[in-house]
C-alpha positions as a Markdown table, in Angstrom:
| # | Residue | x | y | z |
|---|---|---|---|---|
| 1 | Unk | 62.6 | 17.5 | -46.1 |
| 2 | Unk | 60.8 | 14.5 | -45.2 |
| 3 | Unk | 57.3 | 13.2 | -44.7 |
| 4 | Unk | 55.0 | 11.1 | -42.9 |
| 5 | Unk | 53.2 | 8.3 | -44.7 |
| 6 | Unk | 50.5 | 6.5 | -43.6 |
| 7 | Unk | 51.2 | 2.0 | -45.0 |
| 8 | Unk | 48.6 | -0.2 | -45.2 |
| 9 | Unk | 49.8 | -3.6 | -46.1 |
| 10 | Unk | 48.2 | -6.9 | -47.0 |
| 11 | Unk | 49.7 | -9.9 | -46.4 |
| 12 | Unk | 47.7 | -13.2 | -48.1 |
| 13 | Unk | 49.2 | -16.6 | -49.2 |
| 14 | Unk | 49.7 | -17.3 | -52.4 |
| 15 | Unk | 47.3 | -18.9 | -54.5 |
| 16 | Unk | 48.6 | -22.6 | -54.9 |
| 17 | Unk | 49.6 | -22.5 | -51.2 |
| 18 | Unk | 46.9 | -24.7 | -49.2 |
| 19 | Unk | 45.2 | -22.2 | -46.2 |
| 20 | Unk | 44.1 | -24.5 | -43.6 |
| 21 | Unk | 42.8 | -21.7 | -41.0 |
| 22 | Unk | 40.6 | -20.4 | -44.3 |
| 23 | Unk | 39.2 | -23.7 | -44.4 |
| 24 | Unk | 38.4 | -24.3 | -41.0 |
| 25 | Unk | 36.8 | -20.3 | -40.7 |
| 26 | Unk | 35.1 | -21.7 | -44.4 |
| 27 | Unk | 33.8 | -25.0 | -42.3 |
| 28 | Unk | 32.5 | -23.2 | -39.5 |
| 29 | Unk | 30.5 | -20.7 | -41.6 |
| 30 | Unk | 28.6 | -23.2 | -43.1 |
| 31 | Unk | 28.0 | -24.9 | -39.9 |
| 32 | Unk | 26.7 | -21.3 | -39.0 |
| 33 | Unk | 24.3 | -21.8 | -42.0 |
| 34 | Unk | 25.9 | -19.6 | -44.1 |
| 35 | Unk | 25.9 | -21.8 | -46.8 |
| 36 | Unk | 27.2 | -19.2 | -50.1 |
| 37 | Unk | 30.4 | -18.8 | -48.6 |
| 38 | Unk | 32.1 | -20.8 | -51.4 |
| 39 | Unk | 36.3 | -19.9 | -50.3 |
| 40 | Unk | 37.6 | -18.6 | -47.3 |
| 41 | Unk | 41.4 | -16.9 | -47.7 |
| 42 | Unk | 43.2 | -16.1 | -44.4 |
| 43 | Unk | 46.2 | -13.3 | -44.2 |
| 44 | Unk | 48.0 | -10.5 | -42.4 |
| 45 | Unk | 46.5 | -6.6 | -42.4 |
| 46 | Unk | 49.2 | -4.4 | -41.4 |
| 47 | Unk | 49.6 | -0.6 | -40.4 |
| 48 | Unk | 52.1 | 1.5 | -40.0 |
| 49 | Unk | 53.5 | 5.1 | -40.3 |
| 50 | Unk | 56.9 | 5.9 | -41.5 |
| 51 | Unk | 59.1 | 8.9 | -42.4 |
| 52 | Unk | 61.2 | 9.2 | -45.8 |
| 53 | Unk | 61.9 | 11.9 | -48.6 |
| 54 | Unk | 59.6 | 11.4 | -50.5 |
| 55 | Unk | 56.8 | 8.1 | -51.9 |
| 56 | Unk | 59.1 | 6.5 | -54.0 |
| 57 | Unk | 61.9 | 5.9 | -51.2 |
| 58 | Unk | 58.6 | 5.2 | -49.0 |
| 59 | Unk | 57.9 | 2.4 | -51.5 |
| 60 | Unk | 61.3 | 1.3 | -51.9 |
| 61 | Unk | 61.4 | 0.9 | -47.7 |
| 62 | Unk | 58.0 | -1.0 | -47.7 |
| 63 | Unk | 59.1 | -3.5 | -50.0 |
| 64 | Unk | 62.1 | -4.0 | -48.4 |
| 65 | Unk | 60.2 | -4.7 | -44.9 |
| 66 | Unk | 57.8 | -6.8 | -46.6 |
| 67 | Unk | 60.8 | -9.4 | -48.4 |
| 68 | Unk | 62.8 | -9.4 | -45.2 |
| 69 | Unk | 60.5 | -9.8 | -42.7 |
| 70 | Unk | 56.7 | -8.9 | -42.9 |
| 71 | Unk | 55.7 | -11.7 | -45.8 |
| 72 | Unk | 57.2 | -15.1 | -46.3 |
| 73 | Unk | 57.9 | -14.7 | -50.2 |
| 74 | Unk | 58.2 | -18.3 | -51.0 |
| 75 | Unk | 54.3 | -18.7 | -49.9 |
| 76 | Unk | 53.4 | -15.0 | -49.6 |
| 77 | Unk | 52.4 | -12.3 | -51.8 |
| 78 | Unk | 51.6 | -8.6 | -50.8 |
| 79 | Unk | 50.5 | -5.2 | -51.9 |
| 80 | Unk | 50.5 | -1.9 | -50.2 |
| 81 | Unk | 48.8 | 1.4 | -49.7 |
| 82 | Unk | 50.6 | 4.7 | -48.8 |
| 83 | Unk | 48.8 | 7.8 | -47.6 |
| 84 | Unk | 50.7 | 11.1 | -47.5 |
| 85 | Unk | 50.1 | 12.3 | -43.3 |
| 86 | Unk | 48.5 | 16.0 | -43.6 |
| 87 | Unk | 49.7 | 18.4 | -40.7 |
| 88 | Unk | 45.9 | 18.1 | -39.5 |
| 89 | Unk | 46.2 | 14.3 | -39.4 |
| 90 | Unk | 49.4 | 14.6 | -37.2 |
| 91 | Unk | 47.6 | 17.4 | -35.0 |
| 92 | Unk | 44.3 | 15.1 | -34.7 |
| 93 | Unk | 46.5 | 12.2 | -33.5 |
């Protein structure tokens, strides 16, 4: 039988990869006068719901989706949260 799970997944560059976008959003804080914003990181928030025997084959699909085509591995790490869909969930839509 299978369930419905609920993937969260987050998408961020990898730590020696240079984020221009995070320091330009950085920059224009400060210009803002937010002046303790010491590091700005931008990435990728992703949702979806999916359908498979049980989580481990869940987690086996994510990370599948994630190293063909929802991250960039070379420069890209991510992590994941799955949530198990209750019948009430499904009902409250």
């Amino acid at each position: 039988m299978s369930q419905q799970y609920q993937c969260r997944i987050y998408v961020t560059l990898r730590p020696s990869v240079l984020d221009p976008a995070g320091t330009a959003v950085q920059s224009g804080l400060k210009q803002l006068g937010y002046e303790g914003v010491e590091q700005v990181r931008i990435g990728k928030y992703i949702e979806l719901t999916m359908t498979a025997t049980d989580e481990s084959h869940a987690r086996q699909q994510l990370d599948e989706m994630c190293d063909r085509l929802l991250a960039n591995p070379v420069i890209e790490n991510y992590r994941f949260e799955i949530t198990t869909v209750t019948s009430n969930q499904l009902l409250m839509g």
